[in-house]
GUFI-27855 format. One record per residue (C-alpha): residue in three letters; x, y, z. Coordinates in pm, whole numbers, plus 32768, in hexadecimal, padded with zeros to 4 digits. Example, Ala and Ser with C-alpha at 12.3 -4.5 7.8 and 13.67 -1.06 7.14 Angstrom:
<sites>
ALA84CE7E3E830C
SER85577F9682CA
</sites>
This chain:
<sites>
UNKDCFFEDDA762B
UNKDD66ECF27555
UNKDF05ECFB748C
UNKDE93ED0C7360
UNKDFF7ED3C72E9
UNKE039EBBA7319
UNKDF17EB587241
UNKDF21EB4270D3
UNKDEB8EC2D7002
UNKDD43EBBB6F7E
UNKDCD5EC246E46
UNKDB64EC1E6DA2
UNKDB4BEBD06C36
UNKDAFEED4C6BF2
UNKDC52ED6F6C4B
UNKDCC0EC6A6B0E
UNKDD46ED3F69EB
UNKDD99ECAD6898
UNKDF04ED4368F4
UNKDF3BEC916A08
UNKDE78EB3D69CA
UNKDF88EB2B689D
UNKE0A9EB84696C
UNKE04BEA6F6A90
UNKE014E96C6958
UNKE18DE9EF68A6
UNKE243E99769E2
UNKE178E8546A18
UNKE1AAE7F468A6
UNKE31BE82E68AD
UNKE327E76269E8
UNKE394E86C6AD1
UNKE283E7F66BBC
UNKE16EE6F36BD7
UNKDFE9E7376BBB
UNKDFCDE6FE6D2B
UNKE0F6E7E76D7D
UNKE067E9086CA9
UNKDEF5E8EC6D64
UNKDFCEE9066EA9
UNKE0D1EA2B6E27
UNKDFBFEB0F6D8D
UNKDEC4EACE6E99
UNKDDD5EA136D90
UNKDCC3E9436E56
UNKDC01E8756D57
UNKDCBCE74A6D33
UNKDC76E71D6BC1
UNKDC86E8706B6B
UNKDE01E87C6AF5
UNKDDADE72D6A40
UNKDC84E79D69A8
UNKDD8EE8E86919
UNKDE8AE7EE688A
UNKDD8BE75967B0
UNKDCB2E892674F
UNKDDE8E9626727
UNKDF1BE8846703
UNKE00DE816660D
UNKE055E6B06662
UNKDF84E58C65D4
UNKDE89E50366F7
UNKDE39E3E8665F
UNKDF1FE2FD674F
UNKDF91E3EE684A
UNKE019E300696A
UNKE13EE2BC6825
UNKE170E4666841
UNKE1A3E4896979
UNKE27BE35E69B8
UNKE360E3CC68BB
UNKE372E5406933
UNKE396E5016A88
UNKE4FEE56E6B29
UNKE578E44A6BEA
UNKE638E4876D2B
UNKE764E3EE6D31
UNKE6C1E2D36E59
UNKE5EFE2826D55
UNKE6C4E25A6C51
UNKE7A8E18E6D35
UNKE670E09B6D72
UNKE60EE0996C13
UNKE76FE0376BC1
UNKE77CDF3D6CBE
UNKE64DDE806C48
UNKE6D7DE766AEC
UNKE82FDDE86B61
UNKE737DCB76C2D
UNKE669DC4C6B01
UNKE79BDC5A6A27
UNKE84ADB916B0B
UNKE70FDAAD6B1C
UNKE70BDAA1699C
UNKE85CDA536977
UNKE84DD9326A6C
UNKE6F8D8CB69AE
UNKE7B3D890686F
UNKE8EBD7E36922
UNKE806D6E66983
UNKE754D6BD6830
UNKE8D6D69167A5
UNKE919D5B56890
UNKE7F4D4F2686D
UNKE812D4EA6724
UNKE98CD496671E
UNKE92CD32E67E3
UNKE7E1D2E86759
UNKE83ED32B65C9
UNKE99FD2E265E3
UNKE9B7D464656C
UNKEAFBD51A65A7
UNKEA65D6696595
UNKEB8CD6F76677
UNKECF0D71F6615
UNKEDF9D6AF66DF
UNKEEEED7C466E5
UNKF06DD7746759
UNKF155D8A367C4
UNKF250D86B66E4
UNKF3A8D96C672C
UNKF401DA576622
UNKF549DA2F6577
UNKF5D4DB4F65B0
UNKF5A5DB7C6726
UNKF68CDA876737
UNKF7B1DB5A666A
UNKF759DC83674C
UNKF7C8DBE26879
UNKF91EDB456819
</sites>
């Protein structure tokens, strides 16, 4: 015989309550899980079926849903490192961008766009010490 204990639980769509379609579509909504992971928890096989919920039965505007779920997605913290990490290089790049464009302009225009900024001591570091 087959261990039938290691398999998912399948359910047909007689087994598809109102109850628990809108308690699979709560915790996808309130990003607790994705689409995909609540088809694989519950034992859902139709791959559009928990989609088709969310926009029969849920709250959220569908009409740009790749903009939902980016924003409600949890980010591990690897992924917020990378995300991070990308920012940082194209500020970097940006900032070196309008260097140049100073620069450029500073010896084509004659433009002195930059201030020169001289340390200059504070008087009274100088009383402190004596």
């Amino acid at each position: 015989m087959k261990d039938k204990e290691s398999k998912a639980i399948k359910r047909s769509q007689k087994d598809y309550n109102m109850a628990f379609k809108l308690a699979v579509i709560t915790r996808v909504e309130q990003g607790e899980m994705t689409y995909r992971q609540a088809q694989s928890i519950y034992g859902i096989q139709g791959r559009s079926t928990v989609l088709v919920w969310l926009r029969k039965y849920g709250n959220l505007d569908w009409s740009k849903p790749n903009l939902l779920f980016m924003s409600k997605s949890k980010e591990t913290p690897a992924q917020i490192i990378k995300r991070l990490e990308k920012e940082l290089a194209d500020e970097k790049l940006r900032n070196k961008i309008l260097n140049t464009m100073i620069d450029i302009s500073d010896s084509q225009y004659g433009t002195q766009i930059r201030k020169k900024f001289s340390p200059k001591p504070s008087s009274d570091s100088g009383k402190e010490q004596e």
